[in-house]
N, C-alpha and C positions, 0 to 999 in steps of 0.2 A: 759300922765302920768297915772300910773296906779292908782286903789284905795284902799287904805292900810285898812284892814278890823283892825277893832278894838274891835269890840264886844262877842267877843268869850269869854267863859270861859273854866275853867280846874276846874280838881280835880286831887287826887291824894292819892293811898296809900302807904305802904313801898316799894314796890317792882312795880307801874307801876302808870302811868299819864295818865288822860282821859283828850282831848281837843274835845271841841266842835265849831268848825268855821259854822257861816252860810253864805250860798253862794244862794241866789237866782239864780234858773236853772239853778244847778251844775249838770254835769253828770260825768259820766266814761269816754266818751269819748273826752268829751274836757278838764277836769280835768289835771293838769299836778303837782302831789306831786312828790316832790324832799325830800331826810331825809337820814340825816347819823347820825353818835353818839353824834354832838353838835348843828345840826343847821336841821330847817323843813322848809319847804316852799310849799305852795300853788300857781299856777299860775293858774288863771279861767277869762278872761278877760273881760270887765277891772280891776277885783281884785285881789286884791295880800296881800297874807298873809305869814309873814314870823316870824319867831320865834329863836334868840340864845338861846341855851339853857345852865338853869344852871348847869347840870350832863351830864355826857355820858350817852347815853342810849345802849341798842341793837336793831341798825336798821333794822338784819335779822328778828328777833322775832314779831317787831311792827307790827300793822294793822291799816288800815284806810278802815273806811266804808264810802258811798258816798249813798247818798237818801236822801228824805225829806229836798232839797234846803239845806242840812248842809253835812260837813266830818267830822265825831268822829273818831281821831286819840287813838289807845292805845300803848302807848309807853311803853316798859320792862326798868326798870333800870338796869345799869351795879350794881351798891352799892346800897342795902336795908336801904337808908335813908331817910327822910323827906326833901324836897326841901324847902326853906323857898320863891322864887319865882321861875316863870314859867323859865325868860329870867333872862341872866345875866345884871344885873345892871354897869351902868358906862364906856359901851360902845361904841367909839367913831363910824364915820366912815370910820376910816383906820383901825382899827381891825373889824367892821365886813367886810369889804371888803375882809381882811386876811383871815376870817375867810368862807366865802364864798368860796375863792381860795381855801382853805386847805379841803374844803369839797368836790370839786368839784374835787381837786387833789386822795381825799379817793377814791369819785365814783370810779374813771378810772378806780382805781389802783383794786379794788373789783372786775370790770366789766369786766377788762383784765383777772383777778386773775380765775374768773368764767368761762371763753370764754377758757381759756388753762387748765380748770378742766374740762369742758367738752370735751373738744379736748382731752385729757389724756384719760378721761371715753371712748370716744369711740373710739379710737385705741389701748386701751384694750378690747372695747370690738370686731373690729375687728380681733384683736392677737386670741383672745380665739373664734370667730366663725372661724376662720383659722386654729386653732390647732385642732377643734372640724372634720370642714372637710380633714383635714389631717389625722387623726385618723379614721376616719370613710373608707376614701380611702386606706389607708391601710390595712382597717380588708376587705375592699372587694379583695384586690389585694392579701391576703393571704387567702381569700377563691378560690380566679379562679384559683391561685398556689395549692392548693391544692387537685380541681376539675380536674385541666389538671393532676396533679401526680396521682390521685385515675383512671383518664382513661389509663394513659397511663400504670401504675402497671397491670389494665385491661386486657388492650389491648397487653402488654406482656406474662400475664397467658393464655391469648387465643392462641397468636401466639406458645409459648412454645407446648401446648397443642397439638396444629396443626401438631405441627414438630413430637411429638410423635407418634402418629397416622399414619401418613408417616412413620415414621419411621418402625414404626411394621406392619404395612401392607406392606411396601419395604421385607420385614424380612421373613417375610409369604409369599411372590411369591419367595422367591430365594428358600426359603423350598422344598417348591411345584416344583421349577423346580429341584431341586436338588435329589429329592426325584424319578421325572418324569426321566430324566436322568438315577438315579439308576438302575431303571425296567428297563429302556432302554438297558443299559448295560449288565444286568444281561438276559437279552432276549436274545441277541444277542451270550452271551457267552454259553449260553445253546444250542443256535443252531449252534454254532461253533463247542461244543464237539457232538451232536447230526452226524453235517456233517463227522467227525473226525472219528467216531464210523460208519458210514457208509463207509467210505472211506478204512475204515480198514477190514471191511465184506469184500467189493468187492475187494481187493488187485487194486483199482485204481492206476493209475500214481500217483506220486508224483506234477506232473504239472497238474493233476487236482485240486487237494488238496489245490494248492497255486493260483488255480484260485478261487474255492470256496471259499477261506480265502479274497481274494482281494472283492469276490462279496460280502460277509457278510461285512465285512469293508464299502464298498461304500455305501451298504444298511445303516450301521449306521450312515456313515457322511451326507446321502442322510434325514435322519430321524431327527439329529441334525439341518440340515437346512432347513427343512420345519417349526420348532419347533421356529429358530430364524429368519424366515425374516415374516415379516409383511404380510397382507392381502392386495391384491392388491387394486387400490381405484375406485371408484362407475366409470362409465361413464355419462358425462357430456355437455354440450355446454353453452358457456358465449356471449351475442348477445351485441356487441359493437354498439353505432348509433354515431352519430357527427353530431355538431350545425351545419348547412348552412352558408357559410360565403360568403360574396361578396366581399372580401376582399382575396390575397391570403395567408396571414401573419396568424398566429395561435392567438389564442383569447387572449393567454395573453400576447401575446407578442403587442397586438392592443390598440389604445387608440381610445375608443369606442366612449367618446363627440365627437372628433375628424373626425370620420369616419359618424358619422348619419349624423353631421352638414352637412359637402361634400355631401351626398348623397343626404339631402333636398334642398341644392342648387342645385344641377343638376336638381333635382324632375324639383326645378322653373323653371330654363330655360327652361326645356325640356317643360313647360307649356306657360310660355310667347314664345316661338318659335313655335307655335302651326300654320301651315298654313293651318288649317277653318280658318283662321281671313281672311274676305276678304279683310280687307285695305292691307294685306302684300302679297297678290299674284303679286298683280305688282312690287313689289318690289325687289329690289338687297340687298343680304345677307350679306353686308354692311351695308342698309339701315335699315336692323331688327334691329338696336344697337339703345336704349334707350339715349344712348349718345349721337350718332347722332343727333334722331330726337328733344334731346335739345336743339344742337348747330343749328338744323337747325329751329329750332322754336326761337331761340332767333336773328337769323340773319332775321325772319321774324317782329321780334317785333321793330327791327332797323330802317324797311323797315317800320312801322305803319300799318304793314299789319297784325291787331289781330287777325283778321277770322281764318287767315290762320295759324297764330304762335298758335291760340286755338286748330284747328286739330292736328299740329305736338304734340303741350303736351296734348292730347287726346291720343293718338296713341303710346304715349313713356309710359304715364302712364298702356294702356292698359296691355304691354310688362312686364314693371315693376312696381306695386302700391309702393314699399318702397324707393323711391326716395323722398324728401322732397323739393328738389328744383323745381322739375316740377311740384309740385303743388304753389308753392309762381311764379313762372314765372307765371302761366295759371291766377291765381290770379289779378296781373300785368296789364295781358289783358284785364278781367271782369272788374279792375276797371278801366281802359282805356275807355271802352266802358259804363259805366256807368251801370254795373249788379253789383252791390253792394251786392246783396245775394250772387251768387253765386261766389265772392272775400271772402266775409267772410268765405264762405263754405270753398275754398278751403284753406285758411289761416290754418283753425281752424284743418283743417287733416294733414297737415306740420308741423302744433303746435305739436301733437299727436302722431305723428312720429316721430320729435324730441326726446320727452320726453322719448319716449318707447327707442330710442338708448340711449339715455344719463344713464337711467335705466340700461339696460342689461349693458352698458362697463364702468358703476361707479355703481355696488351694494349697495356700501357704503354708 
């Protein structure tokens, strides 16, 4: 049960209530005031201070301060009158129970009221930083609009420009040839009458006459087209080389992973088939296969004969190291024979080998 504080006093003027509750080591933070317009409460435990009140007050406006083991509550009145007491007289405990409900029902409704004002406040006040950066992206989207128009206005006065320039320098070489031509012309026809005028002193043939005219003619079209064909072009040589291929397919048509792979495998066989090895001089070229001297190593392991199945997977391994099974066989044998090191040894490079294929043909 809690302990009902009694010893408080108040005061009071037209417009506000001072209560004074003492709480031995009260703080703020264990403090829990409750207060709406008819009813206050204290919970500090184990004491508990509770008060109906005789007016409504304004619960927004009130304060309550907490120090000095006491809470001085100042209450606003809603009506500028004199209280004749604190609490309402005559009581029962079904109306303060009501009246606790009905305060408790005010809270919610305040707290809700508050929690959907603030919610309102700030999806206005997202609306308007929305509007703000919508506004703001637009005055840029109508500057780079009006960046790209101000180049490309630019970029059309230049080009215009351009064409003009062409234009009158095209304009100025038809002159110049027109002009060239003229003379041309005007040469020719002076040496026509000059020929004419000779022709006529010497009473020439007429079939001279109309040779001459044919050879002045040619000479003009001869002049014409030196005038129209181009300069001939520089002498030169272009030195073609080509990649080497070992391959007789052209490069792009090759698929080059493809083609090294093949080539590094041969590389190996053509290494493990290497006869310096003296074990494979005796040997039959059936007998070079790694394979073999598996099968024939493990028909020796059958036989309990380890010595001998350890040579054959000596031998196979020489041929080929990336076989993983001829070292867990040779393995086998070490531990057969009780070499326990070199079982592990070979274990642990089959392990290795493994891993390295399972790597390269699942990247993933």
């Amino acid at each position: 049960m809690p302990l009902q504080v009694s010893d408080y006093s108040w005061q009071q003027t037209m417009t506000a209530v001072f209560i004074s509750v003492p709480l031995r080591g009260v703080c703020v933070r264990d403090a829990d005031v409750f207060c709406t317009e008819n009813y206050l409460k204290v919970n500090f435990a184990p004491f508990l201070f509770e008060v109906f009140l005789y007016a409504p007050i304004d619960d927004e406006s009130s304060k309550a301060k907490i120090g000095n083991d006491t809470i001085v509550f100042t209450l606003h009145k809603k009506e500028a009158v004199m209280w004749e007491t604190l609490s309402v007289s005559g009581v029962d405990k079904k109306m303060m129970q009501r009246i606790r409900e009905k305060s408790i029902l005010q809270a919610q409704e305040k707290a809700k009221e508050a929690t959907e004002a603030k919610a309102a406040a700030r999806r206005e006040d997202q609306k308007y930083a929305l509007n703000v950066m919508m506004k703001i992206e637009e005055e840029e989207r109508k500057k780079i609009e009006q960046m790209k128009e101000n180049e490309r206005v630019k970029a059309t006065k230049e080009l215009e420009a351009w064409k003009k320039r062409q234009r009158k320098a095209e304009e100025q070489k038809r002159i110049q040839r027109e002009e060239k031509l003229h003379q041309q012309e005007k040469q020719i026809e002076e040496e026509r009458k000059q020929l004419k005028c000779k022709s006529l002193t010497r009473n020439s043939p007429s079939r001279n006459h109309a040779t001459k005219e044919r050879i002045s003619e040619n000479m003009f079209s001869e002049k014409l087209k030196e005038d129209s064909i181009p300069a001939p072009r520089s002498i030169g040589s272009i030195n073609v080389s080509f990649t080497p291929r070992v391959f007789p397919t052209a490069l792009r048509e090759s698929q080059v992973a493809e083609e090294e792979e093949w080539l590094h495998k041969q590389a190996e066989a053509r290494r493990a088939l290497n006869t310096d090895i003296p074990e494979l001089r005796d040997l039959k070229e059936e007998e070079k296969n790694p394979e073999w001297l598996k099968d024939k190593g493990n028909k020796l392991f059958a036989t309990e004969n380890y010595l001998a199945a350890i040579n054959a997977y000596n031998l196979a391994i020489r041929l080929n190291n990336k076989i993983p099974l001829l070292y867990l066989n040779r393995a086998a044998c070490h531990l057969k024979l009780k070499n326990l090191h070199k079982a592990i040894e070979d274990s642990s490079k089959a392990y290795r080998i493994m891993k390295l294929h399972l790597r390269l043909t699942h990247p993933t």
